[in-house]
N, C-alpha and C positions, 0 to 999 in steps of 0.2 A: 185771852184776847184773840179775836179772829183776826186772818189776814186783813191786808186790803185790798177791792177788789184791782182785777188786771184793767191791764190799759185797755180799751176797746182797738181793736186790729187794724181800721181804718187809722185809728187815732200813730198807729207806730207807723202804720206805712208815711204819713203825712211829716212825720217829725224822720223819718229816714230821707227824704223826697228833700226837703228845707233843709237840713244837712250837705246836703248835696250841692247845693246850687247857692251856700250860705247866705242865704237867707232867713236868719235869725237875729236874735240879740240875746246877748251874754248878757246876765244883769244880776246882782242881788247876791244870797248866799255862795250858788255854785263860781261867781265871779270871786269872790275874799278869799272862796276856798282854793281855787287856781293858782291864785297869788300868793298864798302862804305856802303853799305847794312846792309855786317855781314852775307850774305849767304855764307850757304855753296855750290860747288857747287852740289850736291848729293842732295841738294833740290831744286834748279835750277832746275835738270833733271828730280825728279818728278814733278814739278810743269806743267814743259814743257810735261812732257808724258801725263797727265794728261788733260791738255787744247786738244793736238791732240786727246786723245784718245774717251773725249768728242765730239766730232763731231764738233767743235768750227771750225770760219774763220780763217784764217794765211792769211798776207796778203805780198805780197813780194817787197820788197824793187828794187827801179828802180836808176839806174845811171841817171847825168844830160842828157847825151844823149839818156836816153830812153829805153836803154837792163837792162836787167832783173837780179838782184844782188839780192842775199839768203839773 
């Protein structure tokens, strides 16, 4: 099984930028999984700023058909 591909560069700058200036919304899986956690999420988003701002991979998530889902 091949990887999947990387996040496009613009696409990490943009999701680093909206971290920033929180401007997001928490929603869905990575929210349940926060909570079962015990994060808060204000450390969610450093930890996420943190990993992009490291120069770290992001890899982006693909539908069964094969387009491109964040």
């Amino acid at each position: 099984m091949a990887l999947l591909p990387l996040t496009p560069e613009p696409l990490v700058k943009k999701a680093a930028a909206y971290l920033r200036v929180q401007n997001y919304e928490v929603a869905g899986p990575i929210l349940r999984h926060s909570e079962a956690q015990g994060y808060s999420l204000g450390y969610l988003r450093t930890c996420l700023l943190a990993h992009l701002d490291s120069g770290r991979k992001v890899f982006q998530k693909m539908k069964k058909d094969g387009s491109g889902l964040l």
